[in-house]
N, C-alpha and C positions, 0 to 999 in steps of 0.2 A: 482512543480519541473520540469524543463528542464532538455530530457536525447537527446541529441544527439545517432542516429542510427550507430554503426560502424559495419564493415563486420561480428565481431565474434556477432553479433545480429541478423543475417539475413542466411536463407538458401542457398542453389545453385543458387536460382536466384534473389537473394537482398531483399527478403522480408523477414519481422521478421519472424522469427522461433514462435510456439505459446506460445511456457514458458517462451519463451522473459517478454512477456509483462506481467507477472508473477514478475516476475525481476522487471521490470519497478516500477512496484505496491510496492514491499516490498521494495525496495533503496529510495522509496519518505516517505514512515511511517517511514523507520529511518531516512531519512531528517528530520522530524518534529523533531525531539530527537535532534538532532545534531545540528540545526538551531537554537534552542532555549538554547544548552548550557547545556542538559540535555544528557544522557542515553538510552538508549532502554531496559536497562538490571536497575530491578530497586528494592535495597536490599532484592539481591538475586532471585529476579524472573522477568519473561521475558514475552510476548504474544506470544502465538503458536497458529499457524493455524487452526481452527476445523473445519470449512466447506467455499469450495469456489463456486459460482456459477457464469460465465464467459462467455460473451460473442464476438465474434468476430466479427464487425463488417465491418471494411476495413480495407486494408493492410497499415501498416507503410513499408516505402522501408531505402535503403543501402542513408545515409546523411542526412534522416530527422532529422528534429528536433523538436520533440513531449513532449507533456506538459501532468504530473498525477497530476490530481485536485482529491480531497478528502471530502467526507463528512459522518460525523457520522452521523448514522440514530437510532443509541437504545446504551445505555448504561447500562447497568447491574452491579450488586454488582460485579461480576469475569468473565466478558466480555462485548466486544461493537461488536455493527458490522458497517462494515464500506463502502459504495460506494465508491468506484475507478472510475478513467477514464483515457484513455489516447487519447489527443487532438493533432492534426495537424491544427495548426489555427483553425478555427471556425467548425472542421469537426473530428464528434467522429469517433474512431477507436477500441476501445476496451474501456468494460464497465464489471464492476466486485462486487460482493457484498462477504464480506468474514467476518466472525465470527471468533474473536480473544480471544482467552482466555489468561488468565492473570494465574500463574505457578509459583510453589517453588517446587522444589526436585519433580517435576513429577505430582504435586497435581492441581488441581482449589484451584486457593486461590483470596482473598475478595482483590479488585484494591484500593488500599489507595485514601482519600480523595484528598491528592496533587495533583493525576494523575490523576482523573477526572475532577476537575477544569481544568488541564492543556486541558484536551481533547475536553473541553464544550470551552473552552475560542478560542481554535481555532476553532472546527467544527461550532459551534451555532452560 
């Protein structure tokens, strides 16, 4: 997904703020939902964030236009985790690994078969 960089993304001096690209990451996972016609929010439960681990590599500025590529790396019965990245043509800038759990009423609950094909069919 292509996010163009606008001012309310960038600090005092035009470079992304760092939860920016936090942002970046979770508006491209519900791109996938959206792109396909599907949900994020899926009867009745949702993925929430359990651990992120983040790195920042170089700065995105004020009118880039940076690309989050994604890749599943594990799949689990009531989480995946997932590789983020976010690109400036051929040159990483931020690179992220985040553990999503899958939730009803506040619980870990078991990701229905539909939503794992849906998730193998694009990551794999």
């Amino acid at each position: 997904m292509k996010i163009r960089v606008y001012y309310d993304d960038t600090d005092a001096g035009g470079v992304v703020y760092h939860s920016n690209y936090l942002k970046f990451c979770e508006r491209a996972r519900s791109e996938i939902f959206f792109s396909n016609g599907r949900s994020p929010a899926i009867d009745g439960g949702h993925f929430v964030v359990k651990h992120i681990e983040a790195d920042f590599i170089k700065p995105a500025k004020l009118g880039d236009l940076v690309e989050v590529k994604g890749k599943l790396l594990e799949l689990k019965n009531a989480s995946l985790t997932l590789e983020q990245s976010v690109w400036l043509d051929s040159v990483k800038l931020f690179s992220m690994t985040s553990i999503l759990a899958f939730v009803k009423e506040g619980k870990p609950t078991r990701i229905d078969d539909d939503t794992k094909t849906f998730f193998t069919s694009l990551f794999l």
